[in-house]
C-alpha positions as CSV (number, residue, x, y, z in Angstrom):
1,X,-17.2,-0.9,-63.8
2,X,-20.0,1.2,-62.4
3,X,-18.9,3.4,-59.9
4,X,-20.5,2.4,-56.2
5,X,-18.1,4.2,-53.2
6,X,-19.9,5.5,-51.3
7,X,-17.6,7.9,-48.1
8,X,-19.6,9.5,-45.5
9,X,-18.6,11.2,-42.4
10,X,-21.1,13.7,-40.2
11,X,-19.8,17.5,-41.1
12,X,-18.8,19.3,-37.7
13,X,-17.1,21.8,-35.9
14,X,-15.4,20.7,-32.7
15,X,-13.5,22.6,-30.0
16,X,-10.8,20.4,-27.9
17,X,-8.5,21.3,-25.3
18,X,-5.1,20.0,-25.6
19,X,-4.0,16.9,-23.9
20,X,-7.9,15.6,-24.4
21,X,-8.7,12.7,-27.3
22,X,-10.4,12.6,-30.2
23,X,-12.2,10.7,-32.0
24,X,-14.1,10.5,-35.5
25,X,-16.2,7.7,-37.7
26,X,-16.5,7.5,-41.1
27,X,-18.8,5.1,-43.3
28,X,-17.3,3.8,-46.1
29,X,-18.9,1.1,-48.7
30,X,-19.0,0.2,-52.4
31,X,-21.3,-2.6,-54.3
32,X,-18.7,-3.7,-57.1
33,X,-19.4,-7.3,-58.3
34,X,-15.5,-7.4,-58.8
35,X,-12.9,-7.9,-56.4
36,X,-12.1,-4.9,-55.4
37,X,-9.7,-3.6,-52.3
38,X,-10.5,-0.4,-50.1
39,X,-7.5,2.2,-48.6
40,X,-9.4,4.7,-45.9
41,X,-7.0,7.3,-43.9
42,X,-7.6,10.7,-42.7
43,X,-6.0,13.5,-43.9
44,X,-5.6,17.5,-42.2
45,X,-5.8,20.1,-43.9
46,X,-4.1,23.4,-42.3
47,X,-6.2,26.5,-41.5
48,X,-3.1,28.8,-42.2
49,X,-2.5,27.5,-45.4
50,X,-5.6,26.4,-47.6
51,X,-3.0,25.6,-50.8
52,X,-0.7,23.5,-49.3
53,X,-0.7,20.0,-49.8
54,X,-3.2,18.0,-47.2
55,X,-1.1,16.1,-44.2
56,X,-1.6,12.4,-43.9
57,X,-2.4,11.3,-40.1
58,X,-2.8,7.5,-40.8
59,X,-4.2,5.5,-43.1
60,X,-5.1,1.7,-43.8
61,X,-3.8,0.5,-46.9
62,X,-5.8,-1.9,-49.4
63,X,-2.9,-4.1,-48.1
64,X,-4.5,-3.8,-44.4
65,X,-1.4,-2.1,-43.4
66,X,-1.5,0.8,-41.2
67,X,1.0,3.7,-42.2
68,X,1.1,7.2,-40.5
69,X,2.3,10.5,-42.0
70,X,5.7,12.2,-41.6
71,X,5.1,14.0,-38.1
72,X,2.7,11.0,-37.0
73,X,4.8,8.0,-36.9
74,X,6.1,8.6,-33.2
75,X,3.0,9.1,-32.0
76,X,1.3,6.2,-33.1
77,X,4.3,3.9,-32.1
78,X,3.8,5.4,-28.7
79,X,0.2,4.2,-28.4
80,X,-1.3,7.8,-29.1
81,X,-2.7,7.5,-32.8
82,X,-5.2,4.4,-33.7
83,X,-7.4,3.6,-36.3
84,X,-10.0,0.9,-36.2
85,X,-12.7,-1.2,-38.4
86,X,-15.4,-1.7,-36.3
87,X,-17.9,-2.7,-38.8
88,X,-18.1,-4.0,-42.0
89,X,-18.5,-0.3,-43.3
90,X,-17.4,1.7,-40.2
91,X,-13.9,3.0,-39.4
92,X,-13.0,4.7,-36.5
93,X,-10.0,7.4,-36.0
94,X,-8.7,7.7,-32.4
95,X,-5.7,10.8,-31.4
96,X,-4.8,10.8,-27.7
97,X,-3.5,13.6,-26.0
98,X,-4.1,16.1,-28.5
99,X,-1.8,18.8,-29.7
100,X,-2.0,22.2,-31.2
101,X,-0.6,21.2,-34.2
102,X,-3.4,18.9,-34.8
103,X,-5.9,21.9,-35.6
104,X,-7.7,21.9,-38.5
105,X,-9.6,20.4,-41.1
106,X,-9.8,16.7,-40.9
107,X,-11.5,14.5,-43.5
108,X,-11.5,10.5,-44.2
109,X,-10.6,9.5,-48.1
110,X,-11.6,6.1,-49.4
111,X,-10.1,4.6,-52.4
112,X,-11.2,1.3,-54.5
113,X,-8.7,-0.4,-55.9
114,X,-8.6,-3.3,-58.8
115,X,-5.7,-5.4,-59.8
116,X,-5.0,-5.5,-63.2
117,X,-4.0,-8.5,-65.3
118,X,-0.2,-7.9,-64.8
119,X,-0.8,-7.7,-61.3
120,X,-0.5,-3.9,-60.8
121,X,-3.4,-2.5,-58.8
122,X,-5.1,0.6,-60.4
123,X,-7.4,3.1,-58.0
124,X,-11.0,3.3,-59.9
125,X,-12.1,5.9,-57.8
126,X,-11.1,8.0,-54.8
127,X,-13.5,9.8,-52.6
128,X,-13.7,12.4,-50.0
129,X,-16.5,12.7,-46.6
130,X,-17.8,16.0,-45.2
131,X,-14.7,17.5,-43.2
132,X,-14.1,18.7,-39.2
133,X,-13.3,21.5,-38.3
134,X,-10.9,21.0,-35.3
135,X,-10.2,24.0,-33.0
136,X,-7.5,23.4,-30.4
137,X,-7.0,25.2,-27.5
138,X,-4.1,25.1,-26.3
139,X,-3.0,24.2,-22.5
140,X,-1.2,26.7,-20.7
141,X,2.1,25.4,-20.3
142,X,3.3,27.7,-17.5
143,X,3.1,26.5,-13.9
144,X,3.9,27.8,-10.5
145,X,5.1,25.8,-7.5
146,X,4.7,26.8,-3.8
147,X,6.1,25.5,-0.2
148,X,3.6,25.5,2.3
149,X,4.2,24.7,6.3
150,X,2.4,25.2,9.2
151,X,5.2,26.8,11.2
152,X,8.7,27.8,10.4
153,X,9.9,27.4,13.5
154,X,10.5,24.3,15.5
155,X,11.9,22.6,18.4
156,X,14.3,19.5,18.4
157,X,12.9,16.2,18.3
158,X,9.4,18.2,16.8
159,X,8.4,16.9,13.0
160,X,8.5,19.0,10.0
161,X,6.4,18.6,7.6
162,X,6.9,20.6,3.6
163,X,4.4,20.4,1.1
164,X,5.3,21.7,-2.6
165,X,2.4,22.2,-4.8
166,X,2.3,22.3,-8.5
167,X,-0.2,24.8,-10.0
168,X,-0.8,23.8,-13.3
169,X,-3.3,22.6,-16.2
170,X,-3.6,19.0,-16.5
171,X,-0.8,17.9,-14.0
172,X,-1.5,14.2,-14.2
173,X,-0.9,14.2,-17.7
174,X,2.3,15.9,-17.4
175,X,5.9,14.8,-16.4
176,X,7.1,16.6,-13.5
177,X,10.3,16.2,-11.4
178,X,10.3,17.3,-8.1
179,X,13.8,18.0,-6.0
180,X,13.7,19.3,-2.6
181,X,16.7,21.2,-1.6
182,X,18.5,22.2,2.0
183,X,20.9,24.8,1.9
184,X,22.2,23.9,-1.6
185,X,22.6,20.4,-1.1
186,X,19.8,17.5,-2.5
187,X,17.5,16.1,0.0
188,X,15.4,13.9,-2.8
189,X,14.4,13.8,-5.6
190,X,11.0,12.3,-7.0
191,X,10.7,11.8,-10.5
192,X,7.5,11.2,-12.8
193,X,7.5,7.6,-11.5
194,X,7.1,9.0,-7.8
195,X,10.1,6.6,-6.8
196,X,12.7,9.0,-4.4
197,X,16.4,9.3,-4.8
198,X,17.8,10.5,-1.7
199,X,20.8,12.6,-1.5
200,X,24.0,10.9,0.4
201,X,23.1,12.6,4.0
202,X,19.9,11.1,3.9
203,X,19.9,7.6,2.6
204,X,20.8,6.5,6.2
205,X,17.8,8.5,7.8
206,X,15.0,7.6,5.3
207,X,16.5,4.1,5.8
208,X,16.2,4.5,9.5
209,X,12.0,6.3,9.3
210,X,12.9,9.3,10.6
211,X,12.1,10.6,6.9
212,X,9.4,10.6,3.9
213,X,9.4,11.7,0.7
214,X,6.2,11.2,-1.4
215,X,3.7,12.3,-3.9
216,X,0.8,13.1,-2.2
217,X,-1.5,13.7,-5.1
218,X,-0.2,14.7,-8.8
219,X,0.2,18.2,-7.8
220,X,1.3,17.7,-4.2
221,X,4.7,16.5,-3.0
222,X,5.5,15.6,0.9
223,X,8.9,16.0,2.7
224,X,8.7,15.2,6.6
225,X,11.4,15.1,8.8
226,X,10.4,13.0,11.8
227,X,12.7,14.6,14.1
228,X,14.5,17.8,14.1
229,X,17.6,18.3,14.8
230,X,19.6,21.6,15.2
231,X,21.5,20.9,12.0
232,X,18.4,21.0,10.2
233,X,17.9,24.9,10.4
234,X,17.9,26.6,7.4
235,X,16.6,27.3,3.8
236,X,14.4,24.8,1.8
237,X,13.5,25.2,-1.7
238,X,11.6,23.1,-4.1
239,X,12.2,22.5,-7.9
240,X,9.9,21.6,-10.4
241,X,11.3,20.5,-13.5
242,X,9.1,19.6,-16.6
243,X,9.7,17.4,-19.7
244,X,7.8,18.2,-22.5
245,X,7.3,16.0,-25.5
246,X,6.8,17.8,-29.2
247,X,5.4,16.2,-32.1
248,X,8.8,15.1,-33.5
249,X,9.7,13.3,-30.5
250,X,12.3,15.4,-28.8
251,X,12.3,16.9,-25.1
252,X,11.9,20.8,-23.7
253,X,12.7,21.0,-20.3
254,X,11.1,24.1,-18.6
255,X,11.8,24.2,-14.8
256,X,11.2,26.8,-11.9
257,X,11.9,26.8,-8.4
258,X,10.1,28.1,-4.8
259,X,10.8,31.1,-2.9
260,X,12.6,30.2,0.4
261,X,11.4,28.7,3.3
262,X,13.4,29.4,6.5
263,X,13.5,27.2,9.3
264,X,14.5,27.5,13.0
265,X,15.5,24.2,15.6
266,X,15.9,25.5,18.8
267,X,17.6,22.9,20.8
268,X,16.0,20.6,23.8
269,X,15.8,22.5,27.0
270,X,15.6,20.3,29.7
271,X,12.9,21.1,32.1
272,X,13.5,17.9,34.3
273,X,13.0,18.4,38.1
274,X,14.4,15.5,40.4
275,X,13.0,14.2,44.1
276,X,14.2,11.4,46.0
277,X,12.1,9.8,49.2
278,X,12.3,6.6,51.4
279,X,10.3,4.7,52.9
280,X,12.1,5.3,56.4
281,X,14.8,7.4,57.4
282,X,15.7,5.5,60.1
283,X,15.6,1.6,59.3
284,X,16.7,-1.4,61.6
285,X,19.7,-3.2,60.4
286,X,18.4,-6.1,58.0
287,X,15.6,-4.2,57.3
288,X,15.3,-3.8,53.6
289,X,16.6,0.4,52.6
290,X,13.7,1.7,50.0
291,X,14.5,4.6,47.9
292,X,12.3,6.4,45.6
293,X,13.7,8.4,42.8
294,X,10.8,10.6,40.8
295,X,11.6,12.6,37.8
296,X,9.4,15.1,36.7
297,X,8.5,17.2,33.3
298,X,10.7,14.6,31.0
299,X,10.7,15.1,26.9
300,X,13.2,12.3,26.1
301,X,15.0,9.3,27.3
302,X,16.3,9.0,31.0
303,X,19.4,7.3,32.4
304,X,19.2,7.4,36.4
305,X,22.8,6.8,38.6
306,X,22.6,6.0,42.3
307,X,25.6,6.8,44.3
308,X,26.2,6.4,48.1
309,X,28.6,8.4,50.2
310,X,29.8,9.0,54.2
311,X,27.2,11.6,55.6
312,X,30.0,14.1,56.3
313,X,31.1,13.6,53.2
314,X,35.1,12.6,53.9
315,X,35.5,10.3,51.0
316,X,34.6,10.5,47.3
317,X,30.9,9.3,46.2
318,X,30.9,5.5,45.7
319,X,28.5,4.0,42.1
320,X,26.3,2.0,43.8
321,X,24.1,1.0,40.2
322,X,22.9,2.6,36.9
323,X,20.1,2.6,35.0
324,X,21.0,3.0,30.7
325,X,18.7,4.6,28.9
326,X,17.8,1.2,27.3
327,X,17.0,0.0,30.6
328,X,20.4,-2.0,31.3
329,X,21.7,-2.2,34.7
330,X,24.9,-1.7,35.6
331,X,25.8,-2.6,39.3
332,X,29.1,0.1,40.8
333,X,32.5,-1.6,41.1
334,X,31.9,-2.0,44.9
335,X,28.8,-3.6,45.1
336,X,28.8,-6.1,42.3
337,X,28.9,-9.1,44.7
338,X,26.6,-8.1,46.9
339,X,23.8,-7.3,43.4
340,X,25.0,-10.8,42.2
341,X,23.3,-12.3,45.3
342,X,19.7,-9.8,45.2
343,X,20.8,-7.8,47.9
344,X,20.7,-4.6,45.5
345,X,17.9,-4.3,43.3
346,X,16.7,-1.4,40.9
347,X,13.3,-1.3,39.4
348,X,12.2,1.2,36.8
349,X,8.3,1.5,38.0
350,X,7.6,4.2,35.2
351,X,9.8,5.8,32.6
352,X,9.5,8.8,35.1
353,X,10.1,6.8,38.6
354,X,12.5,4.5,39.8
355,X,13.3,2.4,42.8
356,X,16.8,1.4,44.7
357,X,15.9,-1.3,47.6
358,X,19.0,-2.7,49.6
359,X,18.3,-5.8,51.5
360,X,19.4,-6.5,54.7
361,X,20.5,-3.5,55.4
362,X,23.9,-3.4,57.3
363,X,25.4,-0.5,59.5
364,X,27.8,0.4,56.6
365,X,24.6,1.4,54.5
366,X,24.3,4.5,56.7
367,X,24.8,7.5,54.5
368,X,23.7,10.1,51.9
369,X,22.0,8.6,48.6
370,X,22.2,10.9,45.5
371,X,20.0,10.1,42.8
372,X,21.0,11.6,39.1
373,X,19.0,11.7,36.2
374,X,20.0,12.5,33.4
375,X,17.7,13.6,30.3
376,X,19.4,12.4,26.8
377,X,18.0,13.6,22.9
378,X,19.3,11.2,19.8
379,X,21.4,13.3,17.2
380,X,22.7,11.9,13.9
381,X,21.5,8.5,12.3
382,X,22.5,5.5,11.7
383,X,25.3,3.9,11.8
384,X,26.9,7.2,13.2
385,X,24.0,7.6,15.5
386,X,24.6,9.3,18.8
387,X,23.4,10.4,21.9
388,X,23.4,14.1,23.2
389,X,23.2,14.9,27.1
390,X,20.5,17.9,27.5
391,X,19.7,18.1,31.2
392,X,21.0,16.7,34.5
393,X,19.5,17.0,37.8
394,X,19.8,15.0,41.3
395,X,18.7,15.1,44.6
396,X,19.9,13.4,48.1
397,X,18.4,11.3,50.6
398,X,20.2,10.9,54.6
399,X,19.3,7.3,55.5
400,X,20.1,5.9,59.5
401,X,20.9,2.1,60.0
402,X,20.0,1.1,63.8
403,X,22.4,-1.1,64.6
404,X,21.4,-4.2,66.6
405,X,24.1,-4.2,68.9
406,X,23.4,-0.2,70.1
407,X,20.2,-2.2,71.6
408,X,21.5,-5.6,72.3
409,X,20.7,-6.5,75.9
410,X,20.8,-9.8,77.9
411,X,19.4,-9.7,81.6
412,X,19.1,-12.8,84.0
413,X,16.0,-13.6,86.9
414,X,15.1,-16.2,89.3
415,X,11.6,-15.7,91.5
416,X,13.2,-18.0,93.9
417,X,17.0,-17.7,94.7
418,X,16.5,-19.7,97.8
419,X,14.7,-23.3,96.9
420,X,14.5,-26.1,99.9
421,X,15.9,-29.6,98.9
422,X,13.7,-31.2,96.3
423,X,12.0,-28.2,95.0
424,X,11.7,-26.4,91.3
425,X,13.0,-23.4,90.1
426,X,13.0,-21.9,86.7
427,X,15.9,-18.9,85.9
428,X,14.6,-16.1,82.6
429,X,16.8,-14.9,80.4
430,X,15.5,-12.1,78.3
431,X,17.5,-11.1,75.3
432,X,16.4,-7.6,73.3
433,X,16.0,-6.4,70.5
434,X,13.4,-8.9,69.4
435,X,14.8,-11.8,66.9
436,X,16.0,-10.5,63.6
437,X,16.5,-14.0,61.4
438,X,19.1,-11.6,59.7
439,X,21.1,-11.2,63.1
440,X,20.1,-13.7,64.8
441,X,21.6,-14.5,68.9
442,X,23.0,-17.6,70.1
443,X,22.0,-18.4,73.8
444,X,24.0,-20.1,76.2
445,X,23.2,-21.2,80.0
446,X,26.3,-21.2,82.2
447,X,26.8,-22.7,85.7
448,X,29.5,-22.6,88.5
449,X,28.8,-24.8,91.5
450,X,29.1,-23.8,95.0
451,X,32.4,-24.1,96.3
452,X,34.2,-23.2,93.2
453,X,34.2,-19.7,93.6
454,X,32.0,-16.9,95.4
455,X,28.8,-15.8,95.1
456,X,26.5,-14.1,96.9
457,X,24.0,-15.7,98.4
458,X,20.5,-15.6,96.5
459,X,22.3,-12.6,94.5
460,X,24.1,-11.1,92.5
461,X,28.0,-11.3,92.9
462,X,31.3,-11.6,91.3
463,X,33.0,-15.0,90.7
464,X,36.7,-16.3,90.5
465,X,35.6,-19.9,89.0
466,X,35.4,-20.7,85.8
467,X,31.7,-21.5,84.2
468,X,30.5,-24.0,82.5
469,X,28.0,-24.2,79.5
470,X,24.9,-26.1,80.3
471,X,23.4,-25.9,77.2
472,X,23.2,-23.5,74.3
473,X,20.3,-22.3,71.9
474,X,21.8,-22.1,68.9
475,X,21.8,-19.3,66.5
476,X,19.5,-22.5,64.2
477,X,17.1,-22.6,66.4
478,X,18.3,-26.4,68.0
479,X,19.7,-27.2,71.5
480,X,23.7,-28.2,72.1
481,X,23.7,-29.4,75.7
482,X,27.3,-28.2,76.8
483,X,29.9,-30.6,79.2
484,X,28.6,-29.2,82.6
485,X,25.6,-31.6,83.8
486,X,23.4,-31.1,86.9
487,X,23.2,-33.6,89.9
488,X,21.5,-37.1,89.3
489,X,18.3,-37.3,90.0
490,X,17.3,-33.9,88.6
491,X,15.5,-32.4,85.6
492,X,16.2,-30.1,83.4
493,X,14.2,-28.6,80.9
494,X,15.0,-25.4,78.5
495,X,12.6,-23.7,76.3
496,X,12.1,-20.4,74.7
497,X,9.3,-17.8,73.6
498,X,8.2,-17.8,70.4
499,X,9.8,-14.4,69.5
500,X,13.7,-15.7,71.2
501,X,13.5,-13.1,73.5
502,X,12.7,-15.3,76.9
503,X,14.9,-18.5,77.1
504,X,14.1,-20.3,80.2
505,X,16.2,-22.9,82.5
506,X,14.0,-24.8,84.6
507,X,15.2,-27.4,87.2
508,X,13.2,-30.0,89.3
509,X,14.5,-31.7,92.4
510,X,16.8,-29.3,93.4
511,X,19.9,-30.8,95.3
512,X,23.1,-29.5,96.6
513,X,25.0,-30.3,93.1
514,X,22.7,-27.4,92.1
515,X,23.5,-24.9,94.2
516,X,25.5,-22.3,92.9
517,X,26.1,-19.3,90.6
518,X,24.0,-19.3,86.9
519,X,24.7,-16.6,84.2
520,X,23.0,-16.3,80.9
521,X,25.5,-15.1,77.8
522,X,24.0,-14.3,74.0
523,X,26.0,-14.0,70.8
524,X,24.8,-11.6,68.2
525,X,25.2,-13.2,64.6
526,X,25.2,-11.1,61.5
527,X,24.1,-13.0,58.1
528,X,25.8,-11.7,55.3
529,X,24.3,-11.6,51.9
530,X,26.9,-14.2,50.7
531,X,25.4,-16.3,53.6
532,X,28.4,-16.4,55.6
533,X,28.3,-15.1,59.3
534,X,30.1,-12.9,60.9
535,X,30.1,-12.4,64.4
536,X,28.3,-9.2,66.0
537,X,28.4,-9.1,69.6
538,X,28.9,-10.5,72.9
539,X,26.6,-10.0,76.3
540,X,26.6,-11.8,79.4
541,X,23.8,-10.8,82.2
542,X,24.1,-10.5,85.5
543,X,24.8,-13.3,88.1
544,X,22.1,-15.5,89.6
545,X,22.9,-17.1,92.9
546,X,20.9,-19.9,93.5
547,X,21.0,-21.6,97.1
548,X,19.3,-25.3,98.5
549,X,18.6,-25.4,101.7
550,X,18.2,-28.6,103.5
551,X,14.3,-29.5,104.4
C-alpha cells in the first residue's frame, strides 16, 4: 500500500503570556484506496530536556475518541484543552489560560491505520509537521492591595466610604477573596463570586441599608458605611486572599493584607438654637392663643414639648402636648379633653417650625409657655435600634388673657324721662365689650310700677319693690317675653344692634300702668369647648324713672 500521509503544520516561534490561549492548525490528509483510519494529537517536547520522551497534550484517536496526557486530563475536563476537525483535512488545537509548564516544542503527529483480517488494527505509517516553538512568559504572581479614603476622620451620622484595590496582572482571570476587617473582628467577606458574607454585627445593618459591600471593578472592592456611629472608630484592614490552580489540579493559597486605616467618629454636637413668638401677647378671652416655636441649625430628628405654667411660677410646669419625632401627637394628662374637642392643636409647618394654637382662649390660659426641642441621632440597628438625645434647648413665651368680665359694662338711658299721656318713648341699653359668640350676654328688661316702691322722679333712684322681667334677649339670639306686661292699649317693641351692644325698649301710648322705674340687667355666658355654659357674670345698670303726665 503506497504510502500517501501527508502532516503539515506552518513552522513558528511564538511568545505567549501566561493566562492567554493558544491556538495551532495542522493539515492532515492521505489518498489510500483502502479503508484506512487517521489518530492526530499534539505532542510537547521540553526545552530542558531534548532526550526525554515527548508529552502527549491530546489526541484524537482512529476511534474518534479524544484522550489527553497524564498532566492534561483536568484541564481538558475543565473546559481549558480542545481539539477540533474543522475541515475534512484541518484540525485545530485550542489551550486556554496558558501555563508555564506548557513551554516548548509543540508538533501534531498523524497516524494511518488499517485493520487486519483478525481485526487488529496495524499503523502503516506515522508522521510528524514542522514544530512551535512556544515561549511562555510567565505572569507575575505577586500582588499588592491598598485602602484608600478620602478622609479618616468623620463625624456621626457622616458616610464612610473604603476602597481596597488589588494590584495585580490579570486580575479578572484570577480568584481573589476579599475580607474587610474592624478591629479584629469580620465585617464581610466577598468571595470570587462577588456574593458578601457579612459578619454577625452587621447582618442586621446591611439588612437595614445603612451598609454596602461590593466589587466595584475586578480589582476594586467597596465598603460604605452609611452612617457613622461612635462605635465605628477604629482600625480597618483589608485581606486579599488568592487561590491558585496548578496543573495537577490542587490549590496554593497566597494571601496578604493592608496597612491600617485609622478612623475617628466624633459624636453629634448639637448646634440647635430655640425661639418662641405669638401672635399677641395680650389676647381677648375666646380669642384663639397662637404660638410659634422656630428651631434653628438642626442636623437630625426633632421632638418638640409644650408645657404651660403660672407666671410666678408657684406650681410645677403642666404637659400641655408633644410632638414625637415621627410626628405623633401626644396631648398632656390635663388637657386631653379639651384636644379631643379641637381646642388644642399642634401643627408641624416645617421640620424646623412648629405651631401651638389654643382656641377659645379662657382666663386660665394666662401664663408662661415653654417650648423644648429636643435634637435626637439613631444609634444601633435593627431590631435593637435606638435613639440617642444630642441637644436640648427651649425658650418661653408670657401670654395675657383679657378677661371679658374686667370690661363687662351695662348702662341704661331714656331722652325722655317725662312723656305726657299717649306719647312714645324708647329706653337704650348699651352692653360692652362688643359680642363675643364665645361669651356671649343675655339681656333682660326689668320694670317696677309706680307705687310699688320709690323712685325718683325722671331719675335715677333706689327701689324697695321687687322687678319684674319684661322680656329677655337671650344668650341665642331669640326673645322670652317675661310675666310682667305693660298697660292695654300699648306697644311694645324690643330690638337690638347688629353688634348686641344696644338693646332697645320702645313703648307707644304711654299710660299710667307705665309709669315707673325700668332697669336693664346682662348675663355674661362662657362657652366651654365641651359646649356646655358656664356662667360669667352679672350687671345691672342704673335706674330709669319714667313718669306720664296727664295731657
Amino acid at each position: 500500500i503506497p504510502d500517501s500521509l501527508t502532516v503539515t503544520a506552518p513552522p513558528q516561534t511564538l511568545s505567549q503570556v501566561e493566562g492567554d490561549t493558544l491556538q495551532l492548525s495542522c493539515e492532515v490528509s492521505r489518498a489510500t484506496e483502502q479503508h484506512t483510519h487517521l489518530s492526530v494529537g499534539w505532542y510537547l517536547r521540553s526545552p530542558e530536556d531534548a532526550s526525554a520522551p515527548p508529552l502527549e497534550i491530546l489526541t484524537l484517536s482512529r476511534d474518534f475518541v479524544l484522550r489527553a496526557g497524564g498532566p492534561y486530563k483536568q484541564r481538558m475536563t475543565s473546559g481549558d484543552l480542545r481539539l477540533d476537525k474543522t475541515s475534512a483535512t484541518s484540525y485545530r488545537l485550542t489551550i486556554h489560560r496558558l501555563q508555564p509548564a506548557d513551554q516548548g516544542l509543540l508538533y501534531c503527529q498523524a497516524a494511518e491505520w488499517i485493520q487486519d483480517p483478525d481485526h487488529s488494527w496495524f499503523a502503516m505509517t506515522r508522521k510528524q509537521a514542522d514544530k512551535t516553538q512556544l515561549r511562555i512568559q510567565p505572569t507575575d504572581r505577586d500582588f499588592s492591595i491598598q485602602v484608600s479614603t478620602e478622609r479618616r476622620s468623620f463625624t456621626a451620622g457622616e458616610p464612610l466610604e473604603l476602597r481596597c484595590t488589588i494590584d495585580a496582572q490579570s486580575v479578572p482571570e484570577r480568584f481573589f477573596s476579599v475580607s474587610w476587617v474592624f478591629s479584629s473582628s469580620s465585617v464581610a467577606v466577598i468571595g470570587p463570586s462577588a456574593v458578601p458574607v457579612l459578619g454577625p454585627d452587621y447582618v442586621a445593618r446591611e439588612a437595614a441599608g445603612h451598609m454596602t459591600v461590593r466589587k466595584e471593578s475586578p480589582a476594586v472592592h467597596l465598603l460604605k458605611l452609611q452612617r457613622l456611629r461612635p462605635e465605628d472608630a477604629g482600625k480597618y484592614i483589608c485581606r486579599v486572599m488568592e487561590r491558585e490552580k496548578t496543573p495537577t489540579g490542587d490549590f496554593i493559597d497566597r494571601s496578604k493584607r493592608s496597612r491600617n486605616v485609622q478612623i475617628t467618629v466624633q459624636p453629634i454636637k448639637s448646634n440647635i438654637t430655640v425661639s418662641l413668638s405669638s401672635n399677641l401677647s395680650e389676647v381677648q378671652e375666646g380669642d384663639v392663643v397662637q404660638l410659634t416655636c422656630s428651631i434653628h441649625s438642626t442636623t437630625g430628628p426633632l421632638s418638640v414639648a409644650w408645657q404651660w405654667s403660672e407666671k410666678q411660677g408657684s406650681t410645677p410646669p403642666q404637659d400641655l402636648v408633644s410632638v414625637d419625632r415621627d410626628g405623633t401627637i401626644r396631648p398632656g394628662p390635663g388637657y386631653r379633653e379639651r384636644s379631643s374637642y379641637g381646642e388644642i392643636r399642634v401643627e408641624r409647618v416645617r421640620e424646623d417650625i412648629y405651631t401651638l394654637s389654643l382656641y377659645n382662649a379662657l382666663p386660665g390660659d394666662e401664663g408662661l409657655y415653654r417650648c423644648t426641642a429636643t435634637e435626637w441621632v439613631e444609634a444601633g440597628t435593627e431590631p435593637e435600634q435606638s435613639w440617642e438625645k444630642i441637644g436640648e434647648k427651649s425658650a418661653t413665651k408670657a401670654i395675657t388673657v383679657k378677661t371679658v368680665e374686667s370690661s363687662f359694662v351695662v348702662s341704661a338711658s331714656s331722652r325722655t324721662p317725662s312723656v305726657t299721656f299717649g306719647d312714645s318713648f324708647d329706653l337704650q341699653c348699651l352692653v360692652k365689650p362688643r359680642h363675643n359668640p364665645r361669651v356671649p350676654a343675655s339681656v333682660t328688661w326689668r320694670f317696677m310700677p309706680t307705687g310699688s316702691g320709690s323712685a325718683g322722679e325722671g331719675g335715677e333712684g333706689g327701689t324697695a319693690g321687687e322687678f319684674r322681667d319684661l322680656v329677655t334677649f337671650t344668650r341665642e339670639g331669640t326673645l322670652q317675653w317675661g310675666e310682667q306686661l305693660l298697660g292695654q292699649g300699648t306697644r311694645t317693641t324690643v330690638d337690638r344692634s347688629h353688634a348686641n351692644t344696644n338693646f332697645r325698649l320702645s313703648v307707644t301710648r304711654a299710660g299710667r300702668r307705665e309709669a315707673g322705674t325700668y332697669q336693664c340687667s346682662a348675663l355674661l355666658w362662657r362657652r366651654n369647648y365641651d359646649n356646655t355654659w358656664s356662667k360669667v357674670a352679672n350687671r345691672t345698670s342704673n335706674l330709669l324713672g319714667i313718669s306720664v303726665l296727664q295731657p
